[in-house]
C-alpha positions in Angstrom: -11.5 18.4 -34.3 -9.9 18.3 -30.9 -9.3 15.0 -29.4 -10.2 13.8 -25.9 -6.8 14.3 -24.2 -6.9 17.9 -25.5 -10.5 18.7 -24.0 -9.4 17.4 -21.6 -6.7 19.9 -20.9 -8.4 22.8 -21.9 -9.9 23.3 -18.2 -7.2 23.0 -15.4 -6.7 23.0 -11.4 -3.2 23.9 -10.5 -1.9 23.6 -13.9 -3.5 20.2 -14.6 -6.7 19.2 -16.4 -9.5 19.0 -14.2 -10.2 14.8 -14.8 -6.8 14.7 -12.9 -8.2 16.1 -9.9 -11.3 13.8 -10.1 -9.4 10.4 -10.3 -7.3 12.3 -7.1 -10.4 12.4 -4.7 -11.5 9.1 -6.4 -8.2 7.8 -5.2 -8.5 10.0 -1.9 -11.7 7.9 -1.2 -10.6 4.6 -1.7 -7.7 5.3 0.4 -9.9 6.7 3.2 -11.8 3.7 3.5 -9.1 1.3 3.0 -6.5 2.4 5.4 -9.6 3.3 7.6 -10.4 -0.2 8.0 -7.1 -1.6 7.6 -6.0 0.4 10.9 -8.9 -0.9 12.6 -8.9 -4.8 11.6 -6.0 -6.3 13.8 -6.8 -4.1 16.7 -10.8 -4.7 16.5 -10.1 -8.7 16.3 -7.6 -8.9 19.3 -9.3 -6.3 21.8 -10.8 -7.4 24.7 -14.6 -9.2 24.4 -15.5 -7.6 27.9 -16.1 -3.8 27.6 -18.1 -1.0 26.8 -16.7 -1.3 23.2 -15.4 -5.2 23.0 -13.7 -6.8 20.4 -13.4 -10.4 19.3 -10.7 -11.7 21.9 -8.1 -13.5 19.1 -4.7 -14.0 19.9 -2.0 -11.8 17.9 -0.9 -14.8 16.0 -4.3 -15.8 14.6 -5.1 -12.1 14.0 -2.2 -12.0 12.4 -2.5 -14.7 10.6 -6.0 -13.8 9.0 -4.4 -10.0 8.1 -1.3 -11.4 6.4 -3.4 -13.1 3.8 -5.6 -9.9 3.4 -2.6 -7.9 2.6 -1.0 -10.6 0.8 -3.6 -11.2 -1.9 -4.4 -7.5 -2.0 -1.2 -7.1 -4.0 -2.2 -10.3 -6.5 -5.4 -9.8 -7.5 -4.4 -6.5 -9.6 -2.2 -8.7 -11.8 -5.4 -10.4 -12.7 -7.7 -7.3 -12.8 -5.1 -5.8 -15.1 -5.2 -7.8 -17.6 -9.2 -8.2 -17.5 -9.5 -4.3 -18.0 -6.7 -4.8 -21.0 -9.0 -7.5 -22.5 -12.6 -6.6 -21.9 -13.7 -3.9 -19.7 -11.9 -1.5 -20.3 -10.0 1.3 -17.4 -12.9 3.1 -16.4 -15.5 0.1 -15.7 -12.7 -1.7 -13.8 -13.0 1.0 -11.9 -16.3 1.4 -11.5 -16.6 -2.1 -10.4 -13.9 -2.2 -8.2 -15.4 0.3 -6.2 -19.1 -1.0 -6.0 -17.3 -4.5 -4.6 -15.2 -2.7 -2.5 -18.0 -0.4 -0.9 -20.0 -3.7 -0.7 -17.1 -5.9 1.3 -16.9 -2.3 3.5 -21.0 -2.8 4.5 -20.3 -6.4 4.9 -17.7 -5.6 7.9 -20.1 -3.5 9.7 -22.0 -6.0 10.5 -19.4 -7.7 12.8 -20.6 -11.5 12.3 -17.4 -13.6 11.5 -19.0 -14.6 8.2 -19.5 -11.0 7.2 -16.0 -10.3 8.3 -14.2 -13.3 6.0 -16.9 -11.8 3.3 -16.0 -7.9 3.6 -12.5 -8.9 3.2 -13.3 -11.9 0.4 -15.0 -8.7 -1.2 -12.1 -6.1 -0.4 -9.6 -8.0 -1.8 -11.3 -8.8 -5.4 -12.2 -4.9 -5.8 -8.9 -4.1 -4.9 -7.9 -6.3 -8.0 -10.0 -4.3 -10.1 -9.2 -0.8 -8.7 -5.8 -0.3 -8.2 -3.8 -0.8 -11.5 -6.6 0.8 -13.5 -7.1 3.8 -12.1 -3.3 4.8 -12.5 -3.7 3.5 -15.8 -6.2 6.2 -16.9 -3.7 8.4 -16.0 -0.9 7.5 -18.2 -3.7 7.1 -21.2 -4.4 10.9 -20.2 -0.9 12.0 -20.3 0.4 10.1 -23.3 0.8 13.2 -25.2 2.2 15.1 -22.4 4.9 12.9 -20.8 6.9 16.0 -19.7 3.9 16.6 -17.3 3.3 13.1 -16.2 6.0 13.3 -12.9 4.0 16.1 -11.8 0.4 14.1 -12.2 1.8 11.0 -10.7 3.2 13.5 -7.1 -0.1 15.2 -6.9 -1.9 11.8 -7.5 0.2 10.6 -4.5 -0.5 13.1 -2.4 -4.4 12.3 -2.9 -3.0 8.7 -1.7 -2.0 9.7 1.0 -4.7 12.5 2.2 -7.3 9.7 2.0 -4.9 7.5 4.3 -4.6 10.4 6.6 -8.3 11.2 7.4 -9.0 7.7 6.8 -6.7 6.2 9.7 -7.5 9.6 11.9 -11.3 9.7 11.4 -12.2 6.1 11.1 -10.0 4.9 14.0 -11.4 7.7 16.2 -15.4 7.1 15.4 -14.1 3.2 16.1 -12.2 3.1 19.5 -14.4 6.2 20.6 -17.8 5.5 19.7 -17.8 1.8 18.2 -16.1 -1.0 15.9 -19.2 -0.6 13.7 -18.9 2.7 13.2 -15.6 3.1 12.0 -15.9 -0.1 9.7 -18.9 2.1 8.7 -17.7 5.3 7.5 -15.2 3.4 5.7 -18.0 2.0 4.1 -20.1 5.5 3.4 -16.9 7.2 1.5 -15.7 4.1 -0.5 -19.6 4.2 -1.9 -19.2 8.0 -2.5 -16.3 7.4 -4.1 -18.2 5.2 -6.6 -20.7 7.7 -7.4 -18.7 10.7 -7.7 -16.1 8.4 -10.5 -19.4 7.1 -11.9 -21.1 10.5 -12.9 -17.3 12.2 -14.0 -17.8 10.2 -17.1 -18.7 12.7 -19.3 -15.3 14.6 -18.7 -13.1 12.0 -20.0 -14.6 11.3 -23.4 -13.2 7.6 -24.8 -10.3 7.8 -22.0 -10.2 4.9 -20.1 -12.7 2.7 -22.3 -11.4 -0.8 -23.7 -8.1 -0.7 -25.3 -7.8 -1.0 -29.0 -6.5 -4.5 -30.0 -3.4 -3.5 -31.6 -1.3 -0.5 -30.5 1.0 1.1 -32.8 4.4 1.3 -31.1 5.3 4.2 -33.5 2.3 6.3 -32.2 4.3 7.0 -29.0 5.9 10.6 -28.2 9.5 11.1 -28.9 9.8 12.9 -26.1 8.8 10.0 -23.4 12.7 8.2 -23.5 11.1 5.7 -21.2 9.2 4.2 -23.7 11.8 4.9 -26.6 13.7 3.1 -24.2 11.7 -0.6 -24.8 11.4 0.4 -28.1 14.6 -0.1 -28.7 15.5 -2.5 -26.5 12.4 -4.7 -28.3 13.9 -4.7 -31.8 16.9 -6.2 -30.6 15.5 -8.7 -28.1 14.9 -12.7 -29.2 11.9 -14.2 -27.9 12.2 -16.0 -24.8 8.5 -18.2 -25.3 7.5 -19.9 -21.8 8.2 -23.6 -22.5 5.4 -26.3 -21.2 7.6 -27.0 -18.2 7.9 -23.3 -17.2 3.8 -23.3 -17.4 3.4 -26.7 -15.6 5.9 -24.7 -12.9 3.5 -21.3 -12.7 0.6 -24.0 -12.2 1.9 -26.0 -9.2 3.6 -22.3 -7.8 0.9 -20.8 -7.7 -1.7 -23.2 -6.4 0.7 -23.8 -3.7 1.1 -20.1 -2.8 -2.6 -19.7 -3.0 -3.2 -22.6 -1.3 -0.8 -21.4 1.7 -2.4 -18.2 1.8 -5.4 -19.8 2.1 -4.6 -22.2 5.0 -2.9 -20.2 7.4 -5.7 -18.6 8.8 -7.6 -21.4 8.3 -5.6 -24.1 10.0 -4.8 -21.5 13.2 -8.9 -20.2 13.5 -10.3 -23.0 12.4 -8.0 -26.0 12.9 -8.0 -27.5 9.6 -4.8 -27.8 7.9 -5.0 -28.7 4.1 -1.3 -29.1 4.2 -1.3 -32.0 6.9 0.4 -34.4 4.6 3.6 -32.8 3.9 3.9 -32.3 8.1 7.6 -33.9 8.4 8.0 -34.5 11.9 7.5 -31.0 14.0 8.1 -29.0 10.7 4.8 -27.4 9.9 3.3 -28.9 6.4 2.7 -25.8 5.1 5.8 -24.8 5.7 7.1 -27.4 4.2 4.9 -26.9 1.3 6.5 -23.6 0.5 10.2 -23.9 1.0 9.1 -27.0 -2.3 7.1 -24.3 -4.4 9.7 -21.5 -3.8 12.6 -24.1 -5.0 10.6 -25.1 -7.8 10.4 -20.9 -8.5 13.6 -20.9 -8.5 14.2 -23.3 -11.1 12.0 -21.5 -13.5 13.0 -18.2 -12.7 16.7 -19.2 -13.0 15.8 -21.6 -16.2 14.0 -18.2 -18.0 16.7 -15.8 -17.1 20.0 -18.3 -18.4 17.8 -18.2 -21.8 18.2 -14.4 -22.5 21.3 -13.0 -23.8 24.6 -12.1 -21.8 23.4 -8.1 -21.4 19.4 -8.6 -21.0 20.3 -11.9 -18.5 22.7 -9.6 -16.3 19.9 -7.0 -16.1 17.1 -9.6 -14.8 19.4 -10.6 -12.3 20.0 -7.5 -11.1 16.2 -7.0 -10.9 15.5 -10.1 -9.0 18.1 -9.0 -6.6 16.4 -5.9 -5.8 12.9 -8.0 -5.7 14.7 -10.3 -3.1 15.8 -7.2 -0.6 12.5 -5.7 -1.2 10.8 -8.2 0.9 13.2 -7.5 3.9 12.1 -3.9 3.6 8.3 -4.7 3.5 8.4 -7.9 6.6 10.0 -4.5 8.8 7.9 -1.8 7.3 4.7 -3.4 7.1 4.6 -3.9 11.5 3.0 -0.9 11.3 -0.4 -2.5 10.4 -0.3 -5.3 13.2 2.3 -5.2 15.8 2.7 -1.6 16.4 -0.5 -1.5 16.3 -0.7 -4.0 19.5 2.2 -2.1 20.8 0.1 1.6 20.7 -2.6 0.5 22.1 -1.0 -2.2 24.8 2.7 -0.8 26.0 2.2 3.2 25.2 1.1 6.0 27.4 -1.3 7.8 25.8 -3.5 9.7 28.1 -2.8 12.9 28.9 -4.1 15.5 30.7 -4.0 19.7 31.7 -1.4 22.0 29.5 -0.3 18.3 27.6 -3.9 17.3 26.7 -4.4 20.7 25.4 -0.9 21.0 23.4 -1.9 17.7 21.9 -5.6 18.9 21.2 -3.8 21.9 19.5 -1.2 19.9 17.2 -4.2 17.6 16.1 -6.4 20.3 15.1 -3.7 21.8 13.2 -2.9 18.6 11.9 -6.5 17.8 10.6 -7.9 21.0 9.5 -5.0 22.6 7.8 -4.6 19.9 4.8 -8.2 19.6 4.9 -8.2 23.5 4.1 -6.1 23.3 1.2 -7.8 19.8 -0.3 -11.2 21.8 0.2 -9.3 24.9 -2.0 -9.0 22.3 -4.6 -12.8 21.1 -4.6 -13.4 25.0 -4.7 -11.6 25.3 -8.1 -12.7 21.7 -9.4 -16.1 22.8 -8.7 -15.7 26.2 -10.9 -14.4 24.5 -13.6 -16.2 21.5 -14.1 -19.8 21.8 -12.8 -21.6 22.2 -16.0 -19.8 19.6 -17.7 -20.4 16.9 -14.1 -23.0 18.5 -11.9 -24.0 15.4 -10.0 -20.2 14.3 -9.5 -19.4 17.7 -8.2 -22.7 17.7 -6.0 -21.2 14.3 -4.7 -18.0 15.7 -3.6 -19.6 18.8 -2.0 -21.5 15.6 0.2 -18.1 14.3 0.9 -16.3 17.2 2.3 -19.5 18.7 4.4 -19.8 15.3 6.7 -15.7 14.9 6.9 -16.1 18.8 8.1 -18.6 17.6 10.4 -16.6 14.7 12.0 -13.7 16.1 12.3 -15.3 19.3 14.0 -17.1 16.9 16.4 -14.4 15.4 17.0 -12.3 18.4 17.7 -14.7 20.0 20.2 -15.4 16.7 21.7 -11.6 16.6 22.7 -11.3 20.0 23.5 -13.6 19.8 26.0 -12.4 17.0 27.9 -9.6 17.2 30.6 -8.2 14.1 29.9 -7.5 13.2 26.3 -6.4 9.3 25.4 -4.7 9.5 21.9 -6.4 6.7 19.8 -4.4 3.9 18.8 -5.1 4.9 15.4 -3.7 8.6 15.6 -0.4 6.9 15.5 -0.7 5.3 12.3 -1.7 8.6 10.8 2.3 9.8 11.4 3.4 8.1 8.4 1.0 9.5 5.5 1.8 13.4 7.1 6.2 12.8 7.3 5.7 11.5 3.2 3.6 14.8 2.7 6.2 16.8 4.6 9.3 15.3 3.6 8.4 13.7 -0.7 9.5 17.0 -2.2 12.9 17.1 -0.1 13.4 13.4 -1.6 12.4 14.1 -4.9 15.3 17.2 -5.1 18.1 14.9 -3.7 17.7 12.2 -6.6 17.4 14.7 -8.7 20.5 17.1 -7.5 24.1 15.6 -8.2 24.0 13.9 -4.8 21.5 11.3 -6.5 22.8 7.5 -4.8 23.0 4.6 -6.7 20.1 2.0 -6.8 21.8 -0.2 -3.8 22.9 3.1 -2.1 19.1 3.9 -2.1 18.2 0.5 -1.0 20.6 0.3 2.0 19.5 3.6 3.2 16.2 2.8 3.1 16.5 -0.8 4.6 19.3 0.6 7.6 17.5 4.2 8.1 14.0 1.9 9.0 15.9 -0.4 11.0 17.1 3.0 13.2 13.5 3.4 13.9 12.9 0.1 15.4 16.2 0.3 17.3 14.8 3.1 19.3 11.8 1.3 20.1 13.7 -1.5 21.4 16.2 1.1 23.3 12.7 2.5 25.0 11.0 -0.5 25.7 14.6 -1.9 27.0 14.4 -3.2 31.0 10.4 -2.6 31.0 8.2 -4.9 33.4 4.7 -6.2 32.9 1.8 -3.0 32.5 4.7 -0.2 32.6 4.0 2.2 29.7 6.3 3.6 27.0 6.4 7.0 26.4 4.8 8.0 22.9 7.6 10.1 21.9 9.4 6.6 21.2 6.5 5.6 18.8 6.1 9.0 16.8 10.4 8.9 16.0 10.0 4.9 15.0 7.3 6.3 12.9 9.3 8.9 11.1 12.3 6.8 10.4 10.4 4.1 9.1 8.6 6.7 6.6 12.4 8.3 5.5 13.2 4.7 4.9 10.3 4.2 2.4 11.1 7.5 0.9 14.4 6.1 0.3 13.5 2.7 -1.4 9.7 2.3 -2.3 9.9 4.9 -5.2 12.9 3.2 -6.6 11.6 -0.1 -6.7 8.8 0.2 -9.6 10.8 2.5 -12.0 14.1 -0.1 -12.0 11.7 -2.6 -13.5 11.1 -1.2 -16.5 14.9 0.4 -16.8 16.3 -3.6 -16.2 14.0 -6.0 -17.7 13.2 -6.7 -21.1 10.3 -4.9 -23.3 8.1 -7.8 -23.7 8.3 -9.0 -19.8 7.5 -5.7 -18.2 3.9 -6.7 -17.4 5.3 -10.2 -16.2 8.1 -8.4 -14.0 5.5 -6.0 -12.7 3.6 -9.1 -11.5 6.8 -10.4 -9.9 7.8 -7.3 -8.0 4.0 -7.4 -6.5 4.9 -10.5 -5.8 8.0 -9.8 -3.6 5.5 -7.0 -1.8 3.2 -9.2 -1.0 5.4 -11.8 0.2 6.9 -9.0 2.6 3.6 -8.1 3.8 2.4 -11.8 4.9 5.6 -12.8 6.6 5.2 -9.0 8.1 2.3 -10.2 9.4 2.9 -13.6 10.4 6.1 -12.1 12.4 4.2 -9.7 13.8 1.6 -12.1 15.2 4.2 -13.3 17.3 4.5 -10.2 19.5 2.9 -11.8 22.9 4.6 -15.0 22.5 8.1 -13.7 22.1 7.5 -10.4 24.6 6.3 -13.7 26.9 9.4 -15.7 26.7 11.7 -13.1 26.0 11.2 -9.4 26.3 9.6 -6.5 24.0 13.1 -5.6 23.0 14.2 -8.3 21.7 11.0 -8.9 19.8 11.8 -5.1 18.2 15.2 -6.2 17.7 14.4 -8.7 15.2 13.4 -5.9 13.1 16.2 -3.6 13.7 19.0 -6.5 13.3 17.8 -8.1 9.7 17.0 -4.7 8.2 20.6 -3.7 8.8 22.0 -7.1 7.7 20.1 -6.5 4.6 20.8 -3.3 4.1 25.1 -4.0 4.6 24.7 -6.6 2.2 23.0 -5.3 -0.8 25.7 -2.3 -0.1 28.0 -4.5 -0.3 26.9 -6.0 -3.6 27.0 -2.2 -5.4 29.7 -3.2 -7.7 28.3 -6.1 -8.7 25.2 -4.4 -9.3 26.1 -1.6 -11.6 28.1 -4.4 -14.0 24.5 -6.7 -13.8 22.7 -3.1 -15.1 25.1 -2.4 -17.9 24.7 1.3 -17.7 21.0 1.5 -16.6 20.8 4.3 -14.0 
């Protein structure tokens, strides 16, 4: 009797079963409507309230403010909905109900009230939790008994990633700055719920994949061939236990509450001027502030106490791990500008209208741009459709929906712009730059770690921090000696763009795969949590920073507000370059 796994493999697309290429478009949605609205959020709340399509009037900073908790608790919650689909859901019904949350905090944006806002992203943030660990989960569960084919799932899952943050950024932002807030916040909506259905009726395909875990899992039962997991294996028979104490739990408890709680009242003392963290105000020093620089010393403490507890080897290895999670939130406060202050810079200090033989080499790039990779993804629906339509009609059917109304946009939307003289690049279209250099330049990535040429850990690492920082150089060299309402040429934007995207090519991969190489068997899930951690610290202090924009262009210049980003990166990246010896003792041999 054939198993799931192999059923599941019997019909394939591209030399992959076909339940591959449904979790890609289920993934492709997701990302649509997430980076759809995320491109729009920051740039809705700070645009102008007078207008034919007005925004809310905040400041950058409180903007800011508001979208650095967003993308800060959007990588915490999937610790949590991790372990609830480990425990009692299940993969598959996380995902499920992920999605309906998410679709629902997508409709609650639409309605632009500020309680439907705070809702839609209340909402956003809790699906997310569900969605994103679970659905990459699923795959490993699918390739357990193919490991030698699990790179190769895992690259043409990314590029589903990144398609649906493509069309998402380009389609949602356009319907939004052209047509209205409510409509881009819409769509976003529309394909997240689409999404949902088109996962929901694939069921049949995947058998008992996915469904709730068993409660013991045989460590024998894994593949020789996978030396990953060999790997932990072995390291696990030799490793003591390291139990959390009652002083390291007491320390998680007041950590976290403190984080939470300073996630929490940031927005809410700069919007609504009520500071929980009053108290601890010592003199002009914020409270908050104040607040955090005591839970991250109390981190520390525990993180220092836990790690001094391990053996010589296994200790050396976890602090080369938390070295790499420290420089990981330099890379992410630089990286992550791209969802609030560039956006403010796009849309405040760029040219972007053109007009005669430029409007219509731009019009021609873009529709290349668009309809090309929407070609070839449509190719794949094609073949997905051929093999699987009387095993899921309805999720198929689904799909077909899909695709005919992103045809439909983005051909009104190309004749709309084709038949204008003047064309005004949406703020959005920028963003878009970063998903289409990863799909051009991953595979050229990919062969250089895997050629002889492959750089160490902190080699990678310092590229990827010092290559970013080059982009944000040139931005600062263009917007150098620029007065009040001048414009910066776009070609200045679309390099900072590309530089910043090598740079992630560089260091995001490398990130997740050194925690499980450095850090003991029984941890991994732990460690995971911690490196998410380190992200989503990057990401709030991104935005935070970021906020600042008009205050420091104000009192200083755009330049030097640019240079902040281009002068820490390269610090960072010198240092942990630097520290390459030290490194490869710490990892005793782990490459």
């Amino acid at each position: 009797m054939n198993t799931d796994i192999e059923n599941l493999f019997k019909d394939k697309v591209l030399g992959h079963p076909t339940g591959l290429f449904v979790l890609f478009f289920t993934e492709m949605w997701e990302r649509f409507s997430f980076y759809g609205m995320r491109v729009l959020l920051v740039n809705f709340l700070t645009f102008s309230v007078i207008g034919s399509n007005p925004g809310w009037g905040w400041s950058a900073e409180n903007a800011g403010a508001l979208f650095g908790t967003y993308a800060m608790l959007l990588y915490i919650t999937p610790i949590i909905g991790g372990i609830v689909a480990d425990k009692l859901t299940g993969y598959r019904l996380a995902v499920i109900i992920g999605s309906i949350i998410m679709a629902l905090g997508h409709a609650s944006m639409a309605i632009e009230t500020e309680f439907s806002l705070y809702l839609g992203l209340g909402l956003l943030v809790v699906g997310t939790g569900f969605f994103k660990p679970n659905i990459t989960s699923i795959i490993s569960e699918m390739y357990k008994e193919n490991p030698e084919k699990k790179d190769g799932a895992y690259t043409i899952f990314y590029m589903g990633v990144n398609a649906g943050a493509f069309f998402g950024m380009m389609l949602c932002g356009y319907l939004a700055e052209k047509v209205g807030w409510a409509y881009g916040f819409g769509l976003a909506g529309i394909f997240m719920l689409l999404g949902t259905l088109q996962f929901t009726f694939s069921g049949n395909l995947f058998g008992k994949i996915g469904e709730k875990p068993a409660e013991v899992y045989e460590v024998e039962d894994v593949p020789d061939g996978d030396d990953h997991i060999a790997e932990i294996k072995e390291r696990e028979i030799v490793e003591k236990p390291n139990p959390f104490t009652l002083l390291d739990k007491i320390l998680i408890v007041i950590c976290s509450v403190i984080g939470l709680g300073y996630a929490i009242n940031d927005p809410l003392s700069k919007i609504g001027s009520i500071d929980m963290f009053s108290a601890f105000k010592i003199g002009t020093f914020d409270g908050q502030y104040v607040a955090i620089l005591i839970a991250l010393g109390l981190f520390l403490f525990l993180v220092i106490g836990r790690v001094l507890r391990y053996t010589a080897v296994v200790r050396d290895r976890m602090l080369a791990f938390i070295i790499f999670a420290f420089f990981t939130v330099f890379f992410w406060l630089s990286f992550e500008q791209g969802a609030s202050s560039l956006v403010l810079f796009a849309r405040d200090n760029v040219d972007r209208v053109l007009v005669g033989n430029s409007a219509m080499v731009f019009n021609i790039i873009n529709a290349l741009l668009t309809v090309v990779p929407l070609c070839i993804i449509s190719y794949v629906l094609f073949d997905l459709w051929r093999k699987t339509y009387n095993k899921i009609p309805y999720s198929n059917i689904v799909l077909v929906i899909c695709f005919l109304l992103m045809w439909s946009i983005v051909g009104w939307m190309l004749i709309r712009e084709f038949s204008s003289e003047v064309s005004e690049i949406t703020v959005s279209w920028f963003s878009v730059l970063n998903s289409f250099f990863i799909i051009v330049f991953a595979s050229l990535f990919s062969k250089w770690w895997e050629s002889n040429y492959n750089p160490s850990a902190a080699a990678k690492y310092a590229l990827g921090l010092i290559i970013m920082a080059i982009g944000f150089g040139l931005l600062a060299f263009g917007a150098f000696g620029i007065e009040a309402g001048v414009k910066v040429s776009m070609v200045w934007l679309i390099l900072a763009y590309l530089f910043h995207t090598l740079g992630e090519l560089c260091l995001s991969p490398v990130g997740l795969s050194y925690v499980s190489k450095l850090v003991p068997a029984r941890m991994i899930a732990l460690m995971f949590g911690m490196w998410y951690l380190a992200i989503a610290i990057g990401n709030k202090l991104a935005a935070v920073i970021g906020g600042q924009i008009e205050n420091i262009t104000k009192e200083y210049s755009l330049s030097v507000f640019f240079l902040i980003f281009t002068i820490v990166p390269v610090v960072a990246g010198l240092v942990i370059l630097g520290l390459n010896p030290l490194l490869k003792r710490l990892m005793h041999g782990v490459r």
